[in-house]
PDB file with one MODEL, atoms N, CA, C and O in Angstrom:
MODEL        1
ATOM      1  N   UNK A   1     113.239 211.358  92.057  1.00  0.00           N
ATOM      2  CA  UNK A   1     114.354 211.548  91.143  1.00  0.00           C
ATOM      3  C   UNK A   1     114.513 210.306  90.283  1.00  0.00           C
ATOM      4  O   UNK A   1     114.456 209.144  90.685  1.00  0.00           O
ATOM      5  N   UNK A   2     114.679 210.641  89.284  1.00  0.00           N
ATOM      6  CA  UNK A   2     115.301 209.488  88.033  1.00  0.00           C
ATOM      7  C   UNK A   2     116.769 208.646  88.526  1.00  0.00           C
ATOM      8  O   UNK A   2     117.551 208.791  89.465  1.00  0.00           O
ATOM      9  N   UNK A   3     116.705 207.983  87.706  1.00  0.00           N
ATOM     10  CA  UNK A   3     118.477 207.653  88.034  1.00  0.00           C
ATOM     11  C   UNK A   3     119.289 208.338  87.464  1.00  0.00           C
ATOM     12  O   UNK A   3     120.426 207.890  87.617  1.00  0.00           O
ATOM     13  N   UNK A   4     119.227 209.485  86.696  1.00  0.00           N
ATOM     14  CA  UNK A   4     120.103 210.383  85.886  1.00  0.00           C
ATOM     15  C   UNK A   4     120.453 211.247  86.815  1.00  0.00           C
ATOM     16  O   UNK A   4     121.632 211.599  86.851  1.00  0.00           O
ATOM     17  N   UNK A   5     119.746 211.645  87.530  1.00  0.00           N
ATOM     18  CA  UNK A   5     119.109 212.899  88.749  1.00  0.00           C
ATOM     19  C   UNK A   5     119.820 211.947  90.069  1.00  0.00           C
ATOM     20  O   UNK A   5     120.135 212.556  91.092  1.00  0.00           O
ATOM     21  N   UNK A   6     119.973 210.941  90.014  1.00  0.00           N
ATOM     22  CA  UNK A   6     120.076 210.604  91.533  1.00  0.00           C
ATOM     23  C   UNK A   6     121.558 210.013  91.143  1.00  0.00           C
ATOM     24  O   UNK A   6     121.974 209.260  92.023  1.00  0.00           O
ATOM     25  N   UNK A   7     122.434 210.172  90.059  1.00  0.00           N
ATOM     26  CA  UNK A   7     123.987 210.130  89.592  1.00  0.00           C
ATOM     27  C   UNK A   7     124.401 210.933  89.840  1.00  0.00           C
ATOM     28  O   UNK A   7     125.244 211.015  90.733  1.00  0.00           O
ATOM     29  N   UNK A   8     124.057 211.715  89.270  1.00  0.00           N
ATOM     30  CA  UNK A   8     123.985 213.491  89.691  1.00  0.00           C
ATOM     31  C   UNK A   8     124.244 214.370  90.727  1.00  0.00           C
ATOM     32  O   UNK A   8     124.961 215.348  90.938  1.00  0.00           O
ATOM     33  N   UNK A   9     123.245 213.551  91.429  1.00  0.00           N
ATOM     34  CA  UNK A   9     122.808 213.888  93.297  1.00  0.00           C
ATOM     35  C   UNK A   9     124.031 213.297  93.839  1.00  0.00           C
ATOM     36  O   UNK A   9     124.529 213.867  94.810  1.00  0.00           O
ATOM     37  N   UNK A  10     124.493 212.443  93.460  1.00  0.00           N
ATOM     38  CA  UNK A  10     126.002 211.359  94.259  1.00  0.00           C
ATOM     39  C   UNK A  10     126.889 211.695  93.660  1.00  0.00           C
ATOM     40  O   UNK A  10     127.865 211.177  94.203  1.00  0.00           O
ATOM     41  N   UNK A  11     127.399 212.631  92.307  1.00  0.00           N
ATOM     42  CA  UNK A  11     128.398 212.661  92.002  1.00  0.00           C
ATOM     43  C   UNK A  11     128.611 214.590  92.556  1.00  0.00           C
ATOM     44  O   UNK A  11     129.680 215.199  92.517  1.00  0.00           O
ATOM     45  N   UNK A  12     127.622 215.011  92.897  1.00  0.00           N
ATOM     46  CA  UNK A  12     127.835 216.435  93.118  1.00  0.00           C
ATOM     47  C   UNK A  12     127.976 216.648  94.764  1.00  0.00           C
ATOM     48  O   UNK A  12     128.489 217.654  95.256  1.00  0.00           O
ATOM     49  N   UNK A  13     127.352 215.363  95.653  1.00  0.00           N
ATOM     50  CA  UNK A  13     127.380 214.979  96.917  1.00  0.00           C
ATOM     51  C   UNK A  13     129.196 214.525  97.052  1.00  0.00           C
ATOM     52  O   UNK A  13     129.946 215.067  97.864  1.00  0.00           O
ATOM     53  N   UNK A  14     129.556 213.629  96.243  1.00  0.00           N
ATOM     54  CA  UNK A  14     131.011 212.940  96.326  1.00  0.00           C
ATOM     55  C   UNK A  14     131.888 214.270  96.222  1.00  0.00           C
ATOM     56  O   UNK A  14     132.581 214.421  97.228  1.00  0.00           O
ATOM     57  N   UNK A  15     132.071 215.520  95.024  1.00  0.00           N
ATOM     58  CA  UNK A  15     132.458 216.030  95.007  1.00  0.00           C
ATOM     59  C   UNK A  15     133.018 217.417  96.287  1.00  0.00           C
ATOM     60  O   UNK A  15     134.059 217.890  96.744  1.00  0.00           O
ATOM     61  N   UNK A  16     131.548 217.579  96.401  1.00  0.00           N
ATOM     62  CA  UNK A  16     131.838 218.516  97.525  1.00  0.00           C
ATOM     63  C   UNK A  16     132.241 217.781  98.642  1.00  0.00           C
ATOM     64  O   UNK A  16     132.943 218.498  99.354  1.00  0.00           O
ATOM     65  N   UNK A  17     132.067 216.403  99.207  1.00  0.00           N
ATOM     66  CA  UNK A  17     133.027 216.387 100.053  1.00  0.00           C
ATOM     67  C   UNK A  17     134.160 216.205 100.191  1.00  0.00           C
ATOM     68  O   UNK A  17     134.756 216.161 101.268  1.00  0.00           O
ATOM     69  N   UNK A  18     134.768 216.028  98.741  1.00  0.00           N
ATOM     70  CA  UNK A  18     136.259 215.725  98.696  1.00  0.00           C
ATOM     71  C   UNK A  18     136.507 217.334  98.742  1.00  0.00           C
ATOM     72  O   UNK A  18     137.460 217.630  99.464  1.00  0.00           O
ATOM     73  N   UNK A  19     135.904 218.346  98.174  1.00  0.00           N
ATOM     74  CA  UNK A  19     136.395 219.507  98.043  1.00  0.00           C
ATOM     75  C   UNK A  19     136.788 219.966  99.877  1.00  0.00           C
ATOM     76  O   UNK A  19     137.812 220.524 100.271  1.00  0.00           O
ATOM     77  N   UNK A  20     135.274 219.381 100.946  1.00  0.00           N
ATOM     78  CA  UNK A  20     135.767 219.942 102.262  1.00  0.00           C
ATOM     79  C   UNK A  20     137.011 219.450 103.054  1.00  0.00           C
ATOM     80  O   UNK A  20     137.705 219.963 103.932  1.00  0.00           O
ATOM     81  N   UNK A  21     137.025 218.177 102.359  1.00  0.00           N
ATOM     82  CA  UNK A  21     138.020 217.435 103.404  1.00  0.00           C
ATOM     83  C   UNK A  21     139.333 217.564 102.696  1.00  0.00           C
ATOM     84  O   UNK A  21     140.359 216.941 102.968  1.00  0.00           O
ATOM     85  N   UNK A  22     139.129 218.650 101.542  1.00  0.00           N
ATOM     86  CA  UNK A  22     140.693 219.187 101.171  1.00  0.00           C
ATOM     87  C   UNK A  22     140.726 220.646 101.992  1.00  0.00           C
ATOM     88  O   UNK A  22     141.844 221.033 102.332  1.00  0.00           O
ATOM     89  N   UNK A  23     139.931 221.220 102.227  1.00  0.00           N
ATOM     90  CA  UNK A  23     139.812 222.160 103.464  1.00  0.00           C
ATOM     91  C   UNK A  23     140.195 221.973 104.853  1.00  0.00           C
ATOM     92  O   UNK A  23     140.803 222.706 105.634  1.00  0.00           O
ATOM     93  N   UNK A  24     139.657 220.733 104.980  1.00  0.00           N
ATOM     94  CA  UNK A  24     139.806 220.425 106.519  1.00  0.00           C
ATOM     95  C   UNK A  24     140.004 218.782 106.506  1.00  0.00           C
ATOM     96  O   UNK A  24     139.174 217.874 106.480  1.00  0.00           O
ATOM     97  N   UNK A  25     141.393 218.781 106.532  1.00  0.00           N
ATOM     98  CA  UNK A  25     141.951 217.525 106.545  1.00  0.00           C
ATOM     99  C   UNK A  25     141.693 216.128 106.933  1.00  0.00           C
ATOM    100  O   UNK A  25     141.642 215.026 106.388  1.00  0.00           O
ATOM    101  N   UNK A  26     141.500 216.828 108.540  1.00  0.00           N
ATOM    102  CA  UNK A  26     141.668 216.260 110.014  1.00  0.00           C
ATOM    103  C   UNK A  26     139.970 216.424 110.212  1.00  0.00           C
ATOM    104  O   UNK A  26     139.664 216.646 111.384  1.00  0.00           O
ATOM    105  N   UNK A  27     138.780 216.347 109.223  1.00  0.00           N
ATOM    106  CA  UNK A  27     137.069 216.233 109.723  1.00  0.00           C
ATOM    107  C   UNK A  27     136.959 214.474 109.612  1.00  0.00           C
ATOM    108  O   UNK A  27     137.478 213.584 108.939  1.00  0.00           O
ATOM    109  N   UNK A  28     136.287 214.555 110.344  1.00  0.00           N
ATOM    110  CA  UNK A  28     135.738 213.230 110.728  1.00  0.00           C
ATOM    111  C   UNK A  28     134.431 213.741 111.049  1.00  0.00           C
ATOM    112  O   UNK A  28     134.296 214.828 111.611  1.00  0.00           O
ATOM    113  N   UNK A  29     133.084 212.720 110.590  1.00  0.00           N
ATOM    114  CA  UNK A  29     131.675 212.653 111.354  1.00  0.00           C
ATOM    115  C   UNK A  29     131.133 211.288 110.425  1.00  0.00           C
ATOM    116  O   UNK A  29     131.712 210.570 109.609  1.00  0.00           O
ATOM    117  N   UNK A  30     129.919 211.306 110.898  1.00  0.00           N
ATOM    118  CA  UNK A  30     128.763 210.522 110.785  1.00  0.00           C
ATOM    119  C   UNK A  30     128.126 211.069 109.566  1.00  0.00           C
ATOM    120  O   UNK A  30     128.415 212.232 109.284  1.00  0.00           O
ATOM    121  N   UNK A  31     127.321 210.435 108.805  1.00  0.00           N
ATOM    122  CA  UNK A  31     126.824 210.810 107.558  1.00  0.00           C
ATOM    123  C   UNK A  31     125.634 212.187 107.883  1.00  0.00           C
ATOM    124  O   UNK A  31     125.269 213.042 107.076  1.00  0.00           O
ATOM    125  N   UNK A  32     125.177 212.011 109.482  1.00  0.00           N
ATOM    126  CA  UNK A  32     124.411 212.704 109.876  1.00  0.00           C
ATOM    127  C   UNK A  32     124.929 214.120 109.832  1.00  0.00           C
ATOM    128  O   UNK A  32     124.402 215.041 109.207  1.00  0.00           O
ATOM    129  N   UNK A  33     126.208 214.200 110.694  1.00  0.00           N
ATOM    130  CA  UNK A  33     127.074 215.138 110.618  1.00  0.00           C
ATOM    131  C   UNK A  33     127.407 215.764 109.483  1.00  0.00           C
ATOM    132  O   UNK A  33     127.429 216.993 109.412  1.00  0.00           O
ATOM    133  N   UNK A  34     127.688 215.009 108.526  1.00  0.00           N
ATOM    134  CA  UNK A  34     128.464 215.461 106.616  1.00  0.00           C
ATOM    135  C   UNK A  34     127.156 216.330 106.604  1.00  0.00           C
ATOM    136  O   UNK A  34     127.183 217.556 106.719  1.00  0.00           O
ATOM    137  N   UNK A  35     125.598 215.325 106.400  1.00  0.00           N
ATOM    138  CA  UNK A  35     124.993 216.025 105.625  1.00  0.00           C
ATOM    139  C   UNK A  35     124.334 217.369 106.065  1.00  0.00           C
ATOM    140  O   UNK A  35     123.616 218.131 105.418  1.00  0.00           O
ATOM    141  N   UNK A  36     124.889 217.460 107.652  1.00  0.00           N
ATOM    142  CA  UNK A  36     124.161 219.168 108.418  1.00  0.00           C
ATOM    143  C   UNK A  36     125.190 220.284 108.050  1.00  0.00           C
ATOM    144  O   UNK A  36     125.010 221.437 107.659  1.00  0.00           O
ATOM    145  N   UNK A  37     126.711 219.333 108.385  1.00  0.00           N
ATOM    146  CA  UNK A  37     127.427 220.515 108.193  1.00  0.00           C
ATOM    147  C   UNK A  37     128.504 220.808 107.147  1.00  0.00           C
ATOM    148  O   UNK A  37     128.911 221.934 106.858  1.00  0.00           O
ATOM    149  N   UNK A  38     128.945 219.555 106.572  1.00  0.00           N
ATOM    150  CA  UNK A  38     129.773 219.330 105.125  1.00  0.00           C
ATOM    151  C   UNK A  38     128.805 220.092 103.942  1.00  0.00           C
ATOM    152  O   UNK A  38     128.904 221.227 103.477  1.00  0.00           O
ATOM    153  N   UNK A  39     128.198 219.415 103.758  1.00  0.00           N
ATOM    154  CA  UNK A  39     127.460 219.944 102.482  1.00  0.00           C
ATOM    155  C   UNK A  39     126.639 221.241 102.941  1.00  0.00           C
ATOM    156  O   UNK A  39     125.422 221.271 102.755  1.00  0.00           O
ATOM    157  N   UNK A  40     127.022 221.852 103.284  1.00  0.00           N
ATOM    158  CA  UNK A  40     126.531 223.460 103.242  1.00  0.00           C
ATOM    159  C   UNK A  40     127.020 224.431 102.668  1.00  0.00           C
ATOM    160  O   UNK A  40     126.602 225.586 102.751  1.00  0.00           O
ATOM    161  N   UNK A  41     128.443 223.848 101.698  1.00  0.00           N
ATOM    162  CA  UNK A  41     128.754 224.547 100.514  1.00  0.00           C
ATOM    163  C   UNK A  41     128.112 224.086  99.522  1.00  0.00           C
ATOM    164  O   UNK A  41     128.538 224.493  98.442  1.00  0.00           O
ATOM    165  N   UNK A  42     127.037 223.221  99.467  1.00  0.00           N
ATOM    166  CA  UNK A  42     126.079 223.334  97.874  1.00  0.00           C
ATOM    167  C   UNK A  42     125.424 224.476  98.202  1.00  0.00           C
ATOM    168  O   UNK A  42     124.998 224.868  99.289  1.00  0.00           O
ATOM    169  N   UNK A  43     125.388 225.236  96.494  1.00  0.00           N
ATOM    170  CA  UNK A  43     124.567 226.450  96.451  1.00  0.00           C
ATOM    171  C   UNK A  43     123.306 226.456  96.982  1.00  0.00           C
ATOM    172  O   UNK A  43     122.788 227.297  97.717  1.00  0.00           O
ATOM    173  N   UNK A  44     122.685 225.031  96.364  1.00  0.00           N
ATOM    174  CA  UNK A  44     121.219 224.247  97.260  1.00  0.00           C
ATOM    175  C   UNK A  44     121.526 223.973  98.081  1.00  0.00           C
ATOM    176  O   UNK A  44     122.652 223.659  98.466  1.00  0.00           O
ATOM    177  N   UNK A  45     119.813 224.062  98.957  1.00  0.00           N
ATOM    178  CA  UNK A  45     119.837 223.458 100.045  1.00  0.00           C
ATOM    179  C   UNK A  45     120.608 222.336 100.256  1.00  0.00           C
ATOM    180  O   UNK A  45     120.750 221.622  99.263  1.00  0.00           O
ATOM    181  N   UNK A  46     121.185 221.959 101.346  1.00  0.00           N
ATOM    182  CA  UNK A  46     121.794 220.471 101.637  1.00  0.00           C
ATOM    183  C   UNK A  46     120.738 219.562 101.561  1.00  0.00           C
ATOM    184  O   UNK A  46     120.816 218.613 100.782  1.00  0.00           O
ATOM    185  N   UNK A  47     119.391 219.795 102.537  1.00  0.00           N
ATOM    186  CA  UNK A  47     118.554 219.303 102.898  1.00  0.00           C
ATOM    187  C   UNK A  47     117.701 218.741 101.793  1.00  0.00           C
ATOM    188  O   UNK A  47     117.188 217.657 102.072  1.00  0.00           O
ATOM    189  N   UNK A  48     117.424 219.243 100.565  1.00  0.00           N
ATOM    190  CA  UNK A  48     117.427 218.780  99.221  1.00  0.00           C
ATOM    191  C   UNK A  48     117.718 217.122  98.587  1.00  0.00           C
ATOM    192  O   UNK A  48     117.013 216.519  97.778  1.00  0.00           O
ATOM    193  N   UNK A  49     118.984 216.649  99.250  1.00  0.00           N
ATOM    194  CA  UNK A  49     119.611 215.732  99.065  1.00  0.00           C
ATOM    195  C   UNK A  49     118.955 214.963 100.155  1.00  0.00           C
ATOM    196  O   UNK A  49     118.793 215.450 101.274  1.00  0.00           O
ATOM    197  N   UNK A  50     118.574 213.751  99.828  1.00  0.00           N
ATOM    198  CA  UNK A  50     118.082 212.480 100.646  1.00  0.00           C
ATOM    199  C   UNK A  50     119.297 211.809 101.308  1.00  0.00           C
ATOM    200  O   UNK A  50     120.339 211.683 100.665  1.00  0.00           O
ATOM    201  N   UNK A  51     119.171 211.287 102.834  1.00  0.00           N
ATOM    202  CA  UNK A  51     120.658 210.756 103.520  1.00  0.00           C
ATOM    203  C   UNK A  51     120.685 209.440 102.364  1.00  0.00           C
ATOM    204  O   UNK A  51     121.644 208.670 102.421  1.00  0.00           O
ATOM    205  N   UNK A  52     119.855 209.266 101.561  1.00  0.00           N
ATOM    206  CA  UNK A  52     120.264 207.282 100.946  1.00  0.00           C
ATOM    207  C   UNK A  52     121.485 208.038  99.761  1.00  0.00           C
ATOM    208  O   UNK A  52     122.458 207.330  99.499  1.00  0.00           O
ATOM    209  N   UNK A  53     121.401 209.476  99.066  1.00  0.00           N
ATOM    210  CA  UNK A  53     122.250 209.882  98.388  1.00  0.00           C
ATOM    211  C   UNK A  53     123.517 210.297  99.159  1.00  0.00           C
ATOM    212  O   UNK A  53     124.613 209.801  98.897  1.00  0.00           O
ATOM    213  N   UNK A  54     123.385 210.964  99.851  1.00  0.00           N
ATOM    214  CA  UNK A  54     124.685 210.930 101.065  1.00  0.00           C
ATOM    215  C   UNK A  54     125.453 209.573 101.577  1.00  0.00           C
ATOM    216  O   UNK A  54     126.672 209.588 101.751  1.00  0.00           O
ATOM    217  N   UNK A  55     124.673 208.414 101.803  1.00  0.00           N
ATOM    218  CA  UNK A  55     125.191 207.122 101.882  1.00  0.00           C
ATOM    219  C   UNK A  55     125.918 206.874 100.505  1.00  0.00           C
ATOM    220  O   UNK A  55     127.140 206.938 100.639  1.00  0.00           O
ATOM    221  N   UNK A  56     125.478 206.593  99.137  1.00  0.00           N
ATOM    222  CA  UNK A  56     125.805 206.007  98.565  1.00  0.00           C
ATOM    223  C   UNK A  56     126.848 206.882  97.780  1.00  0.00           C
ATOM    224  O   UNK A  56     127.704 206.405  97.035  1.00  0.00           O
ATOM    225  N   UNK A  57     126.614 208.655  98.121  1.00  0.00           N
ATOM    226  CA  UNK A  57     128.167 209.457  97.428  1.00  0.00           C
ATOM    227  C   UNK A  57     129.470 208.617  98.277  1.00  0.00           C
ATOM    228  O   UNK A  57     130.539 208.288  97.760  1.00  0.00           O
ATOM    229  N   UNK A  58     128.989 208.339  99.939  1.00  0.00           N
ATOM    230  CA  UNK A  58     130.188 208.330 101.130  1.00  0.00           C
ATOM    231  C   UNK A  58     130.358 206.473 100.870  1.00  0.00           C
ATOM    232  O   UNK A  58     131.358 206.237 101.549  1.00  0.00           O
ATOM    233  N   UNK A  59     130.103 205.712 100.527  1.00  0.00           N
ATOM    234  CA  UNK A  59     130.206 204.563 100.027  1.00  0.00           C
ATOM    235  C   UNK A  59     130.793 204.625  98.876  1.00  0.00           C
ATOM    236  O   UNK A  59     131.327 203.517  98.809  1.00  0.00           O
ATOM    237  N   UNK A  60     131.111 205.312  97.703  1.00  0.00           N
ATOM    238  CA  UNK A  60     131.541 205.294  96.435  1.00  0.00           C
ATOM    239  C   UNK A  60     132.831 205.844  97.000  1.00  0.00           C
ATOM    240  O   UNK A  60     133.765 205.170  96.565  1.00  0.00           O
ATOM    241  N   UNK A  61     133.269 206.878  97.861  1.00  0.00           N
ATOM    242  CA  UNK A  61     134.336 207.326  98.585  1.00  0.00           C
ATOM    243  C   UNK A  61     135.438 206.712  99.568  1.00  0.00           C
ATOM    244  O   UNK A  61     136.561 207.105  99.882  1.00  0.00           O
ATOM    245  N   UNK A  62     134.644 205.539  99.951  1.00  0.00           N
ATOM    246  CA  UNK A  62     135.074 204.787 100.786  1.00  0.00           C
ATOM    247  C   UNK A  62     135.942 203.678  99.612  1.00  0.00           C
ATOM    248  O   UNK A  62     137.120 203.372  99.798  1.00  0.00           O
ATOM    249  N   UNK A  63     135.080 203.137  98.340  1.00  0.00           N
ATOM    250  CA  UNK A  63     135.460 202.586  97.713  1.00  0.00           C
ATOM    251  C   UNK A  63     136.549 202.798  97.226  1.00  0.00           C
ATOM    252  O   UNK A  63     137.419 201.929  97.168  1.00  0.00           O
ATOM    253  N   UNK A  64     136.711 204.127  96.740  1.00  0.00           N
ATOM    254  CA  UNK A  64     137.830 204.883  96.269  1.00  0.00           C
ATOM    255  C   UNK A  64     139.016 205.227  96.780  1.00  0.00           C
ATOM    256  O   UNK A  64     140.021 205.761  96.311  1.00  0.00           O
ATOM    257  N   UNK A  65     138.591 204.663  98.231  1.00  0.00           N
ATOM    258  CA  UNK A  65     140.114 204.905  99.382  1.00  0.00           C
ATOM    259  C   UNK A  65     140.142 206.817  99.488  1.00  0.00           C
ATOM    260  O   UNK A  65     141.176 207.411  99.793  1.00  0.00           O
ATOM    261  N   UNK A  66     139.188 207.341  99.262  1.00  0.00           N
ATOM    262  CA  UNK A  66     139.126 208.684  99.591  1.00  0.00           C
ATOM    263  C   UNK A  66     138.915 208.897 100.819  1.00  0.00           C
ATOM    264  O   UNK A  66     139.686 209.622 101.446  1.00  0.00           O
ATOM    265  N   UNK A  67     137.533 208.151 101.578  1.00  0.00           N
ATOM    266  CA  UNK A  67     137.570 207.981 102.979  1.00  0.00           C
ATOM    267  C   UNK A  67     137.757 206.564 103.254  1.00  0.00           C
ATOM    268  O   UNK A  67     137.823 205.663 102.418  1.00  0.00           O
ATOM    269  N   UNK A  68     137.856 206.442 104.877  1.00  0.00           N
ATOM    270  CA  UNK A  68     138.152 205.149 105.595  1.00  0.00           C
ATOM    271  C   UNK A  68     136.477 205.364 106.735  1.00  0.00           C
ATOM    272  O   UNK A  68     136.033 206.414 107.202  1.00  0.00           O
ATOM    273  N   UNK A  69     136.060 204.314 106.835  1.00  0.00           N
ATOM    274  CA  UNK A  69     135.415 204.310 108.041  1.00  0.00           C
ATOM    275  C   UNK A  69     135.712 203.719 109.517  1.00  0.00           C
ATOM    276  O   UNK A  69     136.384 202.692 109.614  1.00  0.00           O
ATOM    277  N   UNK A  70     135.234 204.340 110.612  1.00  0.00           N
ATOM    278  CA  UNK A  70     135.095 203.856 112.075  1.00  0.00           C
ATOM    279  C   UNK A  70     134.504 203.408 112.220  1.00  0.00           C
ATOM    280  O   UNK A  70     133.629 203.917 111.519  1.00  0.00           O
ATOM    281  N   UNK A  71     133.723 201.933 113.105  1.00  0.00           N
ATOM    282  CA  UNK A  71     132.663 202.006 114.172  1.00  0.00           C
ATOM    283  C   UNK A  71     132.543 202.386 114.816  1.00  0.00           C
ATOM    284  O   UNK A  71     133.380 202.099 115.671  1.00  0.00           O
ATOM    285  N   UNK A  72     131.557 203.351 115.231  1.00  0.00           N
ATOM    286  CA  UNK A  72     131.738 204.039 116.886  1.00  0.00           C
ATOM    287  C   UNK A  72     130.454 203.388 117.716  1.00  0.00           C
ATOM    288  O   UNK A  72     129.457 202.992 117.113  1.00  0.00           O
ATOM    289  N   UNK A  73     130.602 203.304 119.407  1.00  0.00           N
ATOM    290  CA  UNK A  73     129.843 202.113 120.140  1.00  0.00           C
ATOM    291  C   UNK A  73     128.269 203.159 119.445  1.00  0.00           C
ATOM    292  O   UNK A  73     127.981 204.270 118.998  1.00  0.00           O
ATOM    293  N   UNK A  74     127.832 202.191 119.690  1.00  0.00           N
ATOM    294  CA  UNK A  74     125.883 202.615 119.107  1.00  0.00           C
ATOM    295  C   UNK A  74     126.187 202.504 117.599  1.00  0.00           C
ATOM    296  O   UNK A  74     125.477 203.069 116.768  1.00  0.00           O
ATOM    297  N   UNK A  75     126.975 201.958 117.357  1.00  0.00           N
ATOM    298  CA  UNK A  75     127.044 201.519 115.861  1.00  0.00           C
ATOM    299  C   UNK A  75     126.931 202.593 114.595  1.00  0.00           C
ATOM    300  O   UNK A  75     126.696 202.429 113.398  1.00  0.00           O
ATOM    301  N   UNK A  76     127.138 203.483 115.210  1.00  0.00           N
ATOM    302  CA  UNK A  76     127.248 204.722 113.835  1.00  0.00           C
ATOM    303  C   UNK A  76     128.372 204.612 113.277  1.00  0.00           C
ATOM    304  O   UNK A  76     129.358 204.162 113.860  1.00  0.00           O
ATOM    305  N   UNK A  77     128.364 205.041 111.978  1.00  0.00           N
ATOM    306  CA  UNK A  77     129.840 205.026 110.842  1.00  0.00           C
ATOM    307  C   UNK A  77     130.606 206.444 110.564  1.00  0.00           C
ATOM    308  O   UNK A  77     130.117 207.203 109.727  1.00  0.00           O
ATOM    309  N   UNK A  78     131.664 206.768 111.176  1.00  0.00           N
ATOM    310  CA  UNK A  78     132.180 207.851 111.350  1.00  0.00           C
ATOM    311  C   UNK A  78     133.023 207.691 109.930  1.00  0.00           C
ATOM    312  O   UNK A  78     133.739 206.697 109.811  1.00  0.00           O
ATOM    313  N   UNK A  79     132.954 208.553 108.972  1.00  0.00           N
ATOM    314  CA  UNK A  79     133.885 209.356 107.808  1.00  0.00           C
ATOM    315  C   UNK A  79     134.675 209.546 108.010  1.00  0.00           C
ATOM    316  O   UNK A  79     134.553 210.315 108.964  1.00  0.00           O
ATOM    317  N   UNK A  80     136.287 209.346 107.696  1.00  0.00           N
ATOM    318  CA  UNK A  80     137.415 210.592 107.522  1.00  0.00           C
ATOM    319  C   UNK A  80     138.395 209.724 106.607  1.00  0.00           C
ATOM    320  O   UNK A  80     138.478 208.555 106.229  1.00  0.00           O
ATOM    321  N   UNK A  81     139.227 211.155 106.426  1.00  0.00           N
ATOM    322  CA  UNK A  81     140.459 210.432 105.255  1.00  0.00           C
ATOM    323  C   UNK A  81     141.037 209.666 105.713  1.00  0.00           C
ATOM    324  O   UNK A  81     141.222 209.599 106.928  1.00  0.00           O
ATOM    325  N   UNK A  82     141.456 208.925 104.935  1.00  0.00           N
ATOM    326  CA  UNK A  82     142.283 207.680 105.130  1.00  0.00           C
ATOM    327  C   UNK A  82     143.710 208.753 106.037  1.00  0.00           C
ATOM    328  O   UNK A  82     143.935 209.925 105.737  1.00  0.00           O
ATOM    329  N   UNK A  83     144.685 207.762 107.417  1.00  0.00           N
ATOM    330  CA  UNK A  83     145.489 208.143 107.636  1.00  0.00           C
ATOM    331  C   UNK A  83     146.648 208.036 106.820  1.00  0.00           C
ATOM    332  O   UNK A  83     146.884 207.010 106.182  1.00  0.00           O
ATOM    333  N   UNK A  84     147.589 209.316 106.799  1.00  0.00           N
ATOM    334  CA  UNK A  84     149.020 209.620 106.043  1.00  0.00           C
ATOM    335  C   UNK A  84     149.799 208.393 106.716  1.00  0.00           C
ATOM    336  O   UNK A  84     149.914 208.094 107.905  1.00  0.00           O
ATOM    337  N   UNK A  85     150.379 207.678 105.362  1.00  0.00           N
ATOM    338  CA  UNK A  85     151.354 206.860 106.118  1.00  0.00           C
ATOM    339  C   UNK A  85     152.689 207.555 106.750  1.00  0.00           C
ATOM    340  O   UNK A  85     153.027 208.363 105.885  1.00  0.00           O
ATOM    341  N   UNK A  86     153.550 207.632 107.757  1.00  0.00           N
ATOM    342  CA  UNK A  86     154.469 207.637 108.094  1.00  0.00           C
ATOM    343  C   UNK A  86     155.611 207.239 107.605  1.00  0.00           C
ATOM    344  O   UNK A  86     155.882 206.043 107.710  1.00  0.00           O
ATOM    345  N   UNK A  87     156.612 208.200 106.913  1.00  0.00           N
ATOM    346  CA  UNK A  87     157.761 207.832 106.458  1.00  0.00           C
ATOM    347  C   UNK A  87     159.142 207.082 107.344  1.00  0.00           C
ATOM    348  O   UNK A  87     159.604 207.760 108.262  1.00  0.00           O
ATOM    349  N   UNK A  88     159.678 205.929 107.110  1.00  0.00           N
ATOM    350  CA  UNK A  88     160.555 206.172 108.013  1.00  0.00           C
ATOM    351  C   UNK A  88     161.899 206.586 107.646  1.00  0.00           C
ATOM    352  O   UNK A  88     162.325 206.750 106.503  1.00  0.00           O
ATOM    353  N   UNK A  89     162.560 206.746 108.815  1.00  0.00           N
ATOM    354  CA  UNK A  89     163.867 207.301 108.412  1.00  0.00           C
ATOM    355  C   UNK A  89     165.049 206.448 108.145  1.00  0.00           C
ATOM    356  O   UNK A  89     166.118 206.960 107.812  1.00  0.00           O
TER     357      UNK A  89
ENDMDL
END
């Protein structure tokens, strides 16, 4: 892929996962996870998409305060939305 093609690939990767995690609030996974079972609403294959484009859509997301990341032990990077702050009374 070009770099036109691989903007493309991360901005259509970024999109659909903001679209799932307006579906499903409360998902959390691993990039491994996003890219088996998040992105299976692209019309294309998921599998299509290289994990370095899945990294760098979920890194531009992270940037954006769209997601937050975990460490989890074995050092994998778990995805999810940032938590709702709590109002007080």
């Amino acid at each position: 892929m070009n770099t036109t093609q691989d903007d493309d690939a991360r901005r259509g990767i970024a999109q659909t996962i903001t679209r799932y995690l307006a579906n499903h609030p409360n998902a959390a996974d691993t990039v491994d996870g996003i890219a088996a079972y998040w992105l299976t609403e692209i019309e294309e294959s998921a599998a299509m998409f290289r994990i370095d484009h899945i990294q760098r859509a979920l890194d531009q997301l992270v940037r954006q305060g769209v997601l937050t990341t975990c460490m989890l032990p074995g050092g994998h990077v778990l995805y999810r939305k940032p938590p709702v702050p709590q109002e007080r009374a």
